[in-house]
N, C-alpha and C positions, 0 to 999 in steps of 0.2 A: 475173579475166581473162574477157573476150568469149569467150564459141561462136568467134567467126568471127577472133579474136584466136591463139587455142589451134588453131584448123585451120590456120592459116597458120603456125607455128610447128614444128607438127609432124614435116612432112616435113624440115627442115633437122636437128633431134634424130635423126631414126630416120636419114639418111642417113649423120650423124657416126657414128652407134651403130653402123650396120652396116659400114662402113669399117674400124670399129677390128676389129670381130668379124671380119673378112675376110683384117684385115692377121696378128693375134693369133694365129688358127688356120689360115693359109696356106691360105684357100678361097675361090673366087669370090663374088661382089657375091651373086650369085643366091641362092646355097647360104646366106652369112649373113643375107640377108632369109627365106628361109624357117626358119630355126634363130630366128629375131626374132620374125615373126610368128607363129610357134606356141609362143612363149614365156609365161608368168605375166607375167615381166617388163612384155610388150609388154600385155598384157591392163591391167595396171595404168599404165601408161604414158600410156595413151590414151584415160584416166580421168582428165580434170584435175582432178577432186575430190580424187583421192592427194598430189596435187603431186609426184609422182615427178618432174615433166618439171626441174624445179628443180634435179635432181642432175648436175653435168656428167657428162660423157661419161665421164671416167675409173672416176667411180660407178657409173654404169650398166652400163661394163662388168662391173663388179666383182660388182653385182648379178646380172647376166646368167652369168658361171662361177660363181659360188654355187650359182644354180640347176640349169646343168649339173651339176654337180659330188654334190649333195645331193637335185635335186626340189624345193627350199625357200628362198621368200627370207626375208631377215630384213633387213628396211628400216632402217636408223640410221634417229636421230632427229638431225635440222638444222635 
């Protein structure tokens, strides 16, 4: 995938992500994007070298309370 392929895609991913994260933990848009962007998760995320971006939403969530939860992700392999 393009540079400019993977920036355009991104915003639509992190929006879905943080909607769930908003809706999940009964917190505003805001509060989930910053629980995102200071996240491992989001750091690998937005590294398409990971291909994390590949994982739907319900993954990502999942990856995302892991982390909460532990400090650690552990990425399945797909």
């Amino acid at each position: 995938m393009s540079k400019e392929e993977f920036t355009a895609i991104m915003p639509y991913i992190s929006a879905d992500l943080v909607g769930l994260i908003a809706r999940k933990n009964n917190m505003s848009e805001e509060d989930a994007v910053l629980k995102l962007y200071n996240s491992k998760l989001y750091s690998a995320l937005e590294d398409e070298t990971t291909k994390v971006w590949h994982y739907s939403t319900d993954m990502l969530y999942s990856l995302f309370e892991q982390e909460e939860q532990t400090g650690n992700i552990a990425f399945p392999d797909v």
